[in-house]
ZADO-1210 file (C-alpha; in nm, 4 decimals, padded with zeros to 6 digits):
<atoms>
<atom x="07.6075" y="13.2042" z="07.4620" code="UNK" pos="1"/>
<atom x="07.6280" y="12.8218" z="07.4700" code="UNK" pos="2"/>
<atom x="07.4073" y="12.5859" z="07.2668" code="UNK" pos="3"/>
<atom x="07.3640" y="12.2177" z="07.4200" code="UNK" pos="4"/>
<atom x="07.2179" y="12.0017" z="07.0890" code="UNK" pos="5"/>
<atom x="07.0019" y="11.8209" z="07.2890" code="UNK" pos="6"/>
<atom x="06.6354" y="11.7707" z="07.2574" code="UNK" pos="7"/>
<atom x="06.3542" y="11.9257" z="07.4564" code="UNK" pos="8"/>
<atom x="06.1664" y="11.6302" z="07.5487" code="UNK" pos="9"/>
<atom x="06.2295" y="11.5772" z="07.9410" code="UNK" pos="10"/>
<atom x="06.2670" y="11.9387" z="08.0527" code="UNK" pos="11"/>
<atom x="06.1576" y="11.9179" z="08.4054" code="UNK" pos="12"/>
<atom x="05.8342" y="12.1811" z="08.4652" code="UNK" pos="13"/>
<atom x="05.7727" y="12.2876" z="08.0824" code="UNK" pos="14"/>
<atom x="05.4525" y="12.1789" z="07.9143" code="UNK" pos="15"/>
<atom x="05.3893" y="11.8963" z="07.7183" code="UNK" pos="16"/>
<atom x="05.3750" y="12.0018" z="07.4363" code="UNK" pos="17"/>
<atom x="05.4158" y="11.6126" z="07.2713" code="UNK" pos="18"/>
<atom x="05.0579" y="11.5839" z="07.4350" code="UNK" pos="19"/>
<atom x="04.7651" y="11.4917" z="07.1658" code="UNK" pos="20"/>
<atom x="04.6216" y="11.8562" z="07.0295" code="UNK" pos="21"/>
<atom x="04.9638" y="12.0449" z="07.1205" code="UNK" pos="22"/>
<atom x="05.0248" y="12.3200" z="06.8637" code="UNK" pos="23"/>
<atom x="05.3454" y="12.3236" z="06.6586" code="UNK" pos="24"/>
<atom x="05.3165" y="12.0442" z="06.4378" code="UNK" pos="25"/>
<atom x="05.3240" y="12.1210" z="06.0605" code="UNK" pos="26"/>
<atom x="04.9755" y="11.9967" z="05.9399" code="UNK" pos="27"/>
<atom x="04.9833" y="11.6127" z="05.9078" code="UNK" pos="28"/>
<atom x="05.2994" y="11.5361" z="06.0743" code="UNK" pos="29"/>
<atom x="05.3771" y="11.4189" z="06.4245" code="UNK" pos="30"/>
<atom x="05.2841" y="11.6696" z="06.6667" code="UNK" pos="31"/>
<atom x="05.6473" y="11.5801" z="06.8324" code="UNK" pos="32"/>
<atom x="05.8180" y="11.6227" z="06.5450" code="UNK" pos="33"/>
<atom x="05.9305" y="11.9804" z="06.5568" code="UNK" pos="34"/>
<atom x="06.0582" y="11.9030" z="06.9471" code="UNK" pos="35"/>
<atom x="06.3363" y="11.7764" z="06.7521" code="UNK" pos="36"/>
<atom x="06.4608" y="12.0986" z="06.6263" code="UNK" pos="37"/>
<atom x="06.4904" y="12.2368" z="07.0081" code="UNK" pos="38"/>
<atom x="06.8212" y="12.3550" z="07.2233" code="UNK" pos="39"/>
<atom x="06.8949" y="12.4377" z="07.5151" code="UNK" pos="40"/>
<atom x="07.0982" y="12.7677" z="07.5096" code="UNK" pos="41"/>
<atom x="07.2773" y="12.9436" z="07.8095" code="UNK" pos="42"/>
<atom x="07.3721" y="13.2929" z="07.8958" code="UNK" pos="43"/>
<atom x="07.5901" y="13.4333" z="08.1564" code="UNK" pos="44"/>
<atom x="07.4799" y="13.7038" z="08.4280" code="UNK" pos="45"/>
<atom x="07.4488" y="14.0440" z="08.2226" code="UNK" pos="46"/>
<atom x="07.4186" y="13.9003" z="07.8610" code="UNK" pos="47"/>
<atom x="07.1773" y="14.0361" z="07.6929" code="UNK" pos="48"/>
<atom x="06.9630" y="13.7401" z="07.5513" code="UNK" pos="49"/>
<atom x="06.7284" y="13.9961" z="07.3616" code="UNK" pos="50"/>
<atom x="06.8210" y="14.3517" z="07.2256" code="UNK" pos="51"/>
<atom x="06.5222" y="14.5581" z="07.1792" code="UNK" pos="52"/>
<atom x="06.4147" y="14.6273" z="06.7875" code="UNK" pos="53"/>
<atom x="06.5682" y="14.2961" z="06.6335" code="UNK" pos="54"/>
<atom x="06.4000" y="14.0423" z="06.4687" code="UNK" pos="55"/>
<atom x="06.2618" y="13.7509" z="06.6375" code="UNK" pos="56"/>
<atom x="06.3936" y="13.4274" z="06.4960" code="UNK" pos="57"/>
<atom x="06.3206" y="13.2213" z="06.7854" code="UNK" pos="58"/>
<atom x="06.0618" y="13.0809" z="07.0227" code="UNK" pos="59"/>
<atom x="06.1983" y="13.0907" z="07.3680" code="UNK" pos="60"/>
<atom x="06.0949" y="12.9862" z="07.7104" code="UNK" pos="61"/>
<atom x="06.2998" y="13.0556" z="07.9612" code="UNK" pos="62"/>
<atom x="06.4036" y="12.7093" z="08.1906" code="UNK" pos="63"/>
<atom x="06.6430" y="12.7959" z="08.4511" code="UNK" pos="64"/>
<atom x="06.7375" y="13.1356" z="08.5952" code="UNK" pos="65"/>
<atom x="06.5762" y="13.4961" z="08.5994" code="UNK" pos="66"/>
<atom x="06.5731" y="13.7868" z="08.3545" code="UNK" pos="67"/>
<atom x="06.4758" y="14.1603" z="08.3638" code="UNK" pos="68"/>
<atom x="06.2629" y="14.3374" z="08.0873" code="UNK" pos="69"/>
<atom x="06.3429" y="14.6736" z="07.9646" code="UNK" pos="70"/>
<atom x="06.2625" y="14.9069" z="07.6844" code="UNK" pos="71"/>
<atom x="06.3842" y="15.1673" z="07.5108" code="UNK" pos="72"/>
<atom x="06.1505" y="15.4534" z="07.4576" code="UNK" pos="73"/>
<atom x="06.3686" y="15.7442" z="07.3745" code="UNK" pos="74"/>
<atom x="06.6891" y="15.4731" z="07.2792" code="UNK" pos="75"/>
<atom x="06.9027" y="15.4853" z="07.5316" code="UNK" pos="76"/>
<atom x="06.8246" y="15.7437" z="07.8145" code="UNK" pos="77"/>
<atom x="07.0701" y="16.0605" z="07.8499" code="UNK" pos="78"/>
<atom x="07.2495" y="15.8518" z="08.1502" code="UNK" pos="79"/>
<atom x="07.2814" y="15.5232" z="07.9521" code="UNK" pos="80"/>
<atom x="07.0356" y="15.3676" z="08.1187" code="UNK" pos="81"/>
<atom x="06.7139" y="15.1503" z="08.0327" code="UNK" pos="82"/>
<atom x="06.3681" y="15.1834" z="08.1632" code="UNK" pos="83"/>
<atom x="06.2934" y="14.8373" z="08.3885" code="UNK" pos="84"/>
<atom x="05.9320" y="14.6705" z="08.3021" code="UNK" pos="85"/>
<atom x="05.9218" y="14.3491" z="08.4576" code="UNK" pos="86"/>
<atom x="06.1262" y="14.0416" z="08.5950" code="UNK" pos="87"/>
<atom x="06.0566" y="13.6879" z="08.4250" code="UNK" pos="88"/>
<atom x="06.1791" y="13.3751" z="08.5515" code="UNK" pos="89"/>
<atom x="06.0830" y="12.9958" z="08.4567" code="UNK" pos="90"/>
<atom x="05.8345" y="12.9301" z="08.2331" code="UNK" pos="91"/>
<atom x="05.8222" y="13.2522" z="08.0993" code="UNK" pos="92"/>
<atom x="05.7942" y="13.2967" z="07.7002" code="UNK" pos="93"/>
<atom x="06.0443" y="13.5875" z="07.5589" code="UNK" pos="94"/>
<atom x="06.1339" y="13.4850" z="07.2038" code="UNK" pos="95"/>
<atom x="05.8976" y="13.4967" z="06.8584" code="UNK" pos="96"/>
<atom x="05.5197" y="13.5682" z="06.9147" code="UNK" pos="97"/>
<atom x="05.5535" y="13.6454" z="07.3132" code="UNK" pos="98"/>
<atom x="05.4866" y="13.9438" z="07.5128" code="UNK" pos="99"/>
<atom x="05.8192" y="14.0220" z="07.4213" code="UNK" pos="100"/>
<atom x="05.7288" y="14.0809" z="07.1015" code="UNK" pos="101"/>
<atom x="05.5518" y="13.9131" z="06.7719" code="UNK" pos="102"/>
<atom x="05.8417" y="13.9684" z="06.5052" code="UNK" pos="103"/>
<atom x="06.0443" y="14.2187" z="06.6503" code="UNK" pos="104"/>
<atom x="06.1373" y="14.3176" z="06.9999" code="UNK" pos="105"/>
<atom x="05.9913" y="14.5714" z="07.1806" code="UNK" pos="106"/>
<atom x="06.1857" y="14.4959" z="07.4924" code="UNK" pos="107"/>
<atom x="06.5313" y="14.3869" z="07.5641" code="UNK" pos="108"/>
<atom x="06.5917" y="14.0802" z="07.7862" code="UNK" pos="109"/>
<atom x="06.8743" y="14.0357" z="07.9998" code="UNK" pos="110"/>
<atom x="06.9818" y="13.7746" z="08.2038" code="UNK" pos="111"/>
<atom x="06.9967" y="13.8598" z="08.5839" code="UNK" pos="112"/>
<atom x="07.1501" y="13.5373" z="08.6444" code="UNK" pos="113"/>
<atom x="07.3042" y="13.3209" z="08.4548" code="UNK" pos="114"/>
<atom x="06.9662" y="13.1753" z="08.2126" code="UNK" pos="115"/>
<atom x="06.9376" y="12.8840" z="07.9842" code="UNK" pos="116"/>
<atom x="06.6708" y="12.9051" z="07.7533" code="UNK" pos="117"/>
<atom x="06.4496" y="12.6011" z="07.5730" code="UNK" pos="118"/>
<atom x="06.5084" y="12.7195" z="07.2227" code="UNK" pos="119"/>
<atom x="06.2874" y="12.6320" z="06.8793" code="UNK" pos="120"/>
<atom x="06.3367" y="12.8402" z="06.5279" code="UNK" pos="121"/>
<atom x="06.0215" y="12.9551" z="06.4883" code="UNK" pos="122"/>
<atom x="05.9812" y="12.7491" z="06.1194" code="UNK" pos="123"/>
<atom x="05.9911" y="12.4138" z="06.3327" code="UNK" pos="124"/>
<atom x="05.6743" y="12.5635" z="06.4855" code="UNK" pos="125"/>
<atom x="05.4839" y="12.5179" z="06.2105" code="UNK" pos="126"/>
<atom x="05.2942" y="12.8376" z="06.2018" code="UNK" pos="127"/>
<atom x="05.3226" y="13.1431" z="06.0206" code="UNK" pos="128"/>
<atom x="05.0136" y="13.2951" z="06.1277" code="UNK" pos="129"/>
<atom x="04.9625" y="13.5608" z="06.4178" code="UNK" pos="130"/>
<atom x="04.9897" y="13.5091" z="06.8059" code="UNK" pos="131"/>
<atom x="04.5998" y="13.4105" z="06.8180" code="UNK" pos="132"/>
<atom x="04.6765" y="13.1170" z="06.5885" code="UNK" pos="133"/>
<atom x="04.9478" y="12.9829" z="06.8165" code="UNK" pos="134"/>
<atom x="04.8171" y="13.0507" z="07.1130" code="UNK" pos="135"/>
<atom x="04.6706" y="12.7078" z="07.1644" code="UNK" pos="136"/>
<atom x="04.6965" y="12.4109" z="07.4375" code="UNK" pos="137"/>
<atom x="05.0358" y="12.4296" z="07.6103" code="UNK" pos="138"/>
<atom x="05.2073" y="12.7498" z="07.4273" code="UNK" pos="139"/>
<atom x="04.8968" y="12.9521" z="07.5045" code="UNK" pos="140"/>
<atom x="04.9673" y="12.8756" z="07.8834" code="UNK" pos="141"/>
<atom x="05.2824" y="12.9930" z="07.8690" code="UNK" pos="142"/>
<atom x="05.2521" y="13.2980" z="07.6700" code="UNK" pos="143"/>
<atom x="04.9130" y="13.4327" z="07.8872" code="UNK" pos="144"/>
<atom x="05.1236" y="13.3455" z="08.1768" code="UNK" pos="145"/>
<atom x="05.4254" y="13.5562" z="08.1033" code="UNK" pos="146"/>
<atom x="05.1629" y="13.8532" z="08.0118" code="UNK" pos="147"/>
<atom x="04.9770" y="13.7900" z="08.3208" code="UNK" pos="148"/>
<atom x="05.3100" y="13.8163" z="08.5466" code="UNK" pos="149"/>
<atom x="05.4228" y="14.1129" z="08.3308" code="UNK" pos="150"/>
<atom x="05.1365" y="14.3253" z="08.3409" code="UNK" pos="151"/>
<atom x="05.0735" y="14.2303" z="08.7500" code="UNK" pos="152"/>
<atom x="05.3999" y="14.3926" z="08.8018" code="UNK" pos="153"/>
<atom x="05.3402" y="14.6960" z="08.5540" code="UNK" pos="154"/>
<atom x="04.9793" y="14.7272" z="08.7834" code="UNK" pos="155"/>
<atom x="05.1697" y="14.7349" z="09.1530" code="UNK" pos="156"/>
<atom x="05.3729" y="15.0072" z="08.9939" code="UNK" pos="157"/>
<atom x="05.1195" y="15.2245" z="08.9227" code="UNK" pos="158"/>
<atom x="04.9005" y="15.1549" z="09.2142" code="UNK" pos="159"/>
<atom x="05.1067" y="15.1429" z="09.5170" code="UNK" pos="160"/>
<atom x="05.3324" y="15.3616" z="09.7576" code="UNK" pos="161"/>
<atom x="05.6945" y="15.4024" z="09.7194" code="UNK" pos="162"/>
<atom x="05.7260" y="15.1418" z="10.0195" code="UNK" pos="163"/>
<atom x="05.4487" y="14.9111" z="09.8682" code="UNK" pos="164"/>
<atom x="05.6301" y="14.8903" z="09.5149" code="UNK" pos="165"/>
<atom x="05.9697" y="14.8366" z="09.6812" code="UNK" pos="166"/>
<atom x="05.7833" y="14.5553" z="09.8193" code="UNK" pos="167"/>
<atom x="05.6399" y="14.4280" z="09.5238" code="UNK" pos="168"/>
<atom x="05.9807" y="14.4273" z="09.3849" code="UNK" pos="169"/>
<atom x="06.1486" y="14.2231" z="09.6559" code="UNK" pos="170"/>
<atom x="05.8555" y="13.9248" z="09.6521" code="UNK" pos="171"/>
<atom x="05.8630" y="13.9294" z="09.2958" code="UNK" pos="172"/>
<atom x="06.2866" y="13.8952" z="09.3382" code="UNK" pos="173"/>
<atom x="06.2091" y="13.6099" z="09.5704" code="UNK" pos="174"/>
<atom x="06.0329" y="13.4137" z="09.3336" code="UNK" pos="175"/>
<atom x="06.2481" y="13.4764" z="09.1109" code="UNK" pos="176"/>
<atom x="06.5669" y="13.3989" z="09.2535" code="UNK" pos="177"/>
<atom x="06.4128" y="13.0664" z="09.4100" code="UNK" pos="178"/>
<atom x="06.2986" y="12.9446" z="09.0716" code="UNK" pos="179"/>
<atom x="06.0899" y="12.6405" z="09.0122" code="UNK" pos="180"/>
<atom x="06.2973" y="12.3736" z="09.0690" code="UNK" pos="181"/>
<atom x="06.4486" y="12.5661" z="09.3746" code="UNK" pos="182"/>
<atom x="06.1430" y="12.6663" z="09.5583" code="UNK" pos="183"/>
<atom x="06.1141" y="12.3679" z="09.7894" code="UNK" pos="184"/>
<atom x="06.4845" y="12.4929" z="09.8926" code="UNK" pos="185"/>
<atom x="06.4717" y="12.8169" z="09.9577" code="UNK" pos="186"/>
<atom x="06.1037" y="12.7477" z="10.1962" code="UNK" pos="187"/>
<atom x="06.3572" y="12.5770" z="10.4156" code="UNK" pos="188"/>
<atom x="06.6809" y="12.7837" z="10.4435" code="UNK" pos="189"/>
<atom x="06.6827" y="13.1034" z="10.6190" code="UNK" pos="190"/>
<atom x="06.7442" y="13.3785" z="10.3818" code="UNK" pos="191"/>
<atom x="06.7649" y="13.4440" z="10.0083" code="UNK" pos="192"/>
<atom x="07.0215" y="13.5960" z="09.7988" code="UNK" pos="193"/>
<atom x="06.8716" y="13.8559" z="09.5232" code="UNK" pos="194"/>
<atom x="07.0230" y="13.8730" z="09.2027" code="UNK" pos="195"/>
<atom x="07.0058" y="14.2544" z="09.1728" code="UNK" pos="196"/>
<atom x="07.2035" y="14.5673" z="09.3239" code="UNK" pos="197"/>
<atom x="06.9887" y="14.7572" z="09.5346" code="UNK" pos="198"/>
<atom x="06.9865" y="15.0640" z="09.2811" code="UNK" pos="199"/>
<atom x="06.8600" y="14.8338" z="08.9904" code="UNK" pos="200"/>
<atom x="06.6001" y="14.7322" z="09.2671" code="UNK" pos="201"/>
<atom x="06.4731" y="15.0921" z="09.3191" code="UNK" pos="202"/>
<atom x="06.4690" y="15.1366" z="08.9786" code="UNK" pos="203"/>
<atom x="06.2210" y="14.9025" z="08.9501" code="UNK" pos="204"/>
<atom x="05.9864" y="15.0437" z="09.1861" code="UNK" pos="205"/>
<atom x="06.0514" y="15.3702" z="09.0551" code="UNK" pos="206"/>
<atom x="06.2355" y="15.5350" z="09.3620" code="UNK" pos="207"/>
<atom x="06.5531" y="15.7237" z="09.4068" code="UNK" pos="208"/>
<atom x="06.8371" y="15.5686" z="09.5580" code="UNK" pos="209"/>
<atom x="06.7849" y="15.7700" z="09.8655" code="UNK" pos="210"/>
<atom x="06.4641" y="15.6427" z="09.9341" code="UNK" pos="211"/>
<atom x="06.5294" y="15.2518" z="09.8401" code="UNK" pos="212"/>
<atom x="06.8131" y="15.2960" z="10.1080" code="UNK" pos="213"/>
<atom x="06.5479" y="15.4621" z="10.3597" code="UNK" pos="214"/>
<atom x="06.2996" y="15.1838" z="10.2924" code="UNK" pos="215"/>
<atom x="06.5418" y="14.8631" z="10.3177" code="UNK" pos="216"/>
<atom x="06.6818" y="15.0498" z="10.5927" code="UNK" pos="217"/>
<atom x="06.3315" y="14.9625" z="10.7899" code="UNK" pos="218"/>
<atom x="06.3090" y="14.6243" z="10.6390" code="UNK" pos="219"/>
<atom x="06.6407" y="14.5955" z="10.7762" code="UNK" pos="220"/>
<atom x="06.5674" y="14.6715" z="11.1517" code="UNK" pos="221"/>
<atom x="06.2520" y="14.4729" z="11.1373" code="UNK" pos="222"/>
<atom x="06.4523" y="14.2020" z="11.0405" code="UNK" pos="223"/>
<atom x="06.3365" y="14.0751" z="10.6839" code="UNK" pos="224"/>
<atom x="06.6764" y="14.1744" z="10.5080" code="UNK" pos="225"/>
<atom x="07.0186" y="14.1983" z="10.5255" code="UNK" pos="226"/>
<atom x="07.2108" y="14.4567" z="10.3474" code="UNK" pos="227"/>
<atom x="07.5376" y="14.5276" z="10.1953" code="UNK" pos="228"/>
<atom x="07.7420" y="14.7500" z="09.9880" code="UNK" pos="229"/>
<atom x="07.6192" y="14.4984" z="09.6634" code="UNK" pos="230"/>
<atom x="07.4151" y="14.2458" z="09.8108" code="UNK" pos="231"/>
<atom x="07.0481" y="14.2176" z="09.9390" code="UNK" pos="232"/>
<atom x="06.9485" y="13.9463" z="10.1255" code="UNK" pos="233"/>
<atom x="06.5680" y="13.8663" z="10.1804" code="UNK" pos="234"/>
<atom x="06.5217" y="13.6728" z="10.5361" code="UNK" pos="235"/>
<atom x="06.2819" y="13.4100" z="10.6599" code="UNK" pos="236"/>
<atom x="06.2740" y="13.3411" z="10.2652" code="UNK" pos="237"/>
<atom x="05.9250" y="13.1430" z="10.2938" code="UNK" pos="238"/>
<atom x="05.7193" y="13.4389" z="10.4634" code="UNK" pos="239"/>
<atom x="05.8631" y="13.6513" z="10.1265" code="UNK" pos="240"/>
<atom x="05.7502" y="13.3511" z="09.8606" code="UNK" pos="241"/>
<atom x="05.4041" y="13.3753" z="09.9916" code="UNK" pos="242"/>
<atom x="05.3971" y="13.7310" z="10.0131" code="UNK" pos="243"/>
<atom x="05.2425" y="13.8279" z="09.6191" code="UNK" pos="244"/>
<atom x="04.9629" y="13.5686" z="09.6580" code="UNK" pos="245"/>
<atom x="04.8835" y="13.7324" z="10.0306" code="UNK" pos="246"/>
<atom x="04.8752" y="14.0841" z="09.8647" code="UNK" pos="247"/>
<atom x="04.6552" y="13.9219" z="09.6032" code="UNK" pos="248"/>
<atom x="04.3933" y="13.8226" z="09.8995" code="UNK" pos="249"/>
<atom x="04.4507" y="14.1007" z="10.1010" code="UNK" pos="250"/>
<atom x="04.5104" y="14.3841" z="09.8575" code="UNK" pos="251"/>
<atom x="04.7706" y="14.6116" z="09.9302" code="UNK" pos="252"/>
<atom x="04.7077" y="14.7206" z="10.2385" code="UNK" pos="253"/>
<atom x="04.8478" y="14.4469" z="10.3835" code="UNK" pos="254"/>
<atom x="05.2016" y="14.6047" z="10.3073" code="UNK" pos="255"/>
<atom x="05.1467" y="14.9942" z="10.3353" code="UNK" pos="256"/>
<atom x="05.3840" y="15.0747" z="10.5828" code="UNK" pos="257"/>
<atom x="05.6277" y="14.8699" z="10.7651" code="UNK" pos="258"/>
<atom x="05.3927" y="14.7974" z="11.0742" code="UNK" pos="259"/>
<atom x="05.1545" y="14.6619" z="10.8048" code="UNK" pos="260"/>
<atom x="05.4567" y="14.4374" z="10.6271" code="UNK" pos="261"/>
<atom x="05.5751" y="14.3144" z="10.9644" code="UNK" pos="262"/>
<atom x="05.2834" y="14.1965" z="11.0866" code="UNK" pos="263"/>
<atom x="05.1994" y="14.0463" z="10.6919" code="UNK" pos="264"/>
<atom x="05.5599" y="13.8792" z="10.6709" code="UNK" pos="265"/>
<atom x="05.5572" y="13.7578" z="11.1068" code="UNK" pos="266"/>
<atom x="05.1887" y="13.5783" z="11.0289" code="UNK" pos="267"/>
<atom x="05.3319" y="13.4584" z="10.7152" code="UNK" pos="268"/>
<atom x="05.6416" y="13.3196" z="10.8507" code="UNK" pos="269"/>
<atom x="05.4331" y="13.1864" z="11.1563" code="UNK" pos="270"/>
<atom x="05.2003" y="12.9853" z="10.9521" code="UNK" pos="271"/>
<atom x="05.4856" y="12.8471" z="10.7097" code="UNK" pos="272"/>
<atom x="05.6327" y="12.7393" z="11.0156" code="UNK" pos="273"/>
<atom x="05.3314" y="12.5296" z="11.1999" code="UNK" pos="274"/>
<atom x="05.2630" y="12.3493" z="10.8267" code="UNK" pos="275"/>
</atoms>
């Protein structure tokens, strides 16, 4: 991990939280002042940022790059492995007082690509108190956010098809992988690289390997990905970034087989492409 000592102030897309009424600022003092105290910290593809059951020392929001959320609820798992929750990208809150935890972690984070972090010790906050009395103004945003996007994903797990969760996955990659600042990008280009093997991907929508294979397989001939022995591709890249807010109008119909995602993804693609 690498710490740049700069300050926060200037972060392109995080809250500002120097606004009038921000929370942080110890009673009486500038509400900026504890903005002084922040770093920007950066972790390489596969570093754990967060192990599951240590202390939180930290505020954290996460400014460029994606992460997956885990837990642990045997320790590890008889094959090693950890049970995926979620995928959090930009914006997302995963340090003291999140959804990650209040003082201690009851997920691991780790960085599916390579993640910096805006970082704040969790005195410069200011506030001792529980997650209600921080969640004000700008932090509030950010930590219902990161629930928000954490439990949506939990609730397409337990509600769809295999085929609809794989899905879910895949948009929810998209997004991920195109980031904030990088959004505007990937609309225009052609396809999208995913920062995850396809077995971690089915692991996510809780399928075997066999039947991730079966179901990108389809995908495949229809023309929305690209596979390879370790890479996924996602094609027409803007039909997939609009695809969670469409299932969000539509409900999840719209994406119950592959006839249904075709036509979902072509009208997507079709409309992205007359704007």
């Amino acid at each position: 991990m690498a710490i740049d000592k700069k300050a926060a102030a200037g972060v392109v897309g995080m809250p500002n939280l120097r606004a009038p009424g921000s929370c942080g600022a110890v009673e009486g003092a500038p509400a900026q002042s504890w903005l002084k105290l922040a770093t920007v910290q950066h972790y390489g593809r596969g570093q754990v940022i967060i192990e599951a059951g240590q202390p939180l020392q930290q505020w954290m929001a996460i400014r460029e790059g994606a992460t997956r959320l885990s837990s642990r609820p045997h320790g590890r798992g008889e094959d090693g492995e950890d049970v995926p929750v979620a995928i959090l990208w930009f914006g997302d809150v995963i340090g003291w007082t999140s959804p990650v935890g209040k003082e201690l972690a009851r997920y691991e984070v780790t960085a599916l690509t390579a993640v910096s972090t805006l970082t704040i010790p969790k005195e410069g906050i200011g506030i001792t108190g529980s997650a209600e009395q921080l969640c004000k103004a700008d932090v509030f945003q950010l930590y219902a956010a990161t629930a928000t996007r954490i439990q949506d994903q939990v609730s397409l797990r337990l509600s769809g098809n295999g085929f609809q969760r794989l899905v879910g996955v895949l948009a929810t990659l998209a997004m991920a992988a195109a980031g904030a600042a990088g959004q505007a990008a990937a609309r225009r280009s052609g396809g999208l690289h995913l920062p995850m093997a396809q077995a971690l991907i089915g692991s996510f929508a809780g399928l075997a390997r066999r039947q991730t294979w079966v179901y990108l397989q389809q995908l495949a001939a229809s023309g929305w990905v690209s596979t390879g022995h370790s890479k996924l591709i996602l094609e027409a890249a803007p039909a997939w970034l609009q695809l969670l807010a469409e299932v969000e109008r539509s409900g999840l119909d719209c994406i119950a087989t592959i006839a249904d995602c075709n036509q979902t993804l072509s009208a997507l693609w079709l409309a992205q492409q007359r704007a």
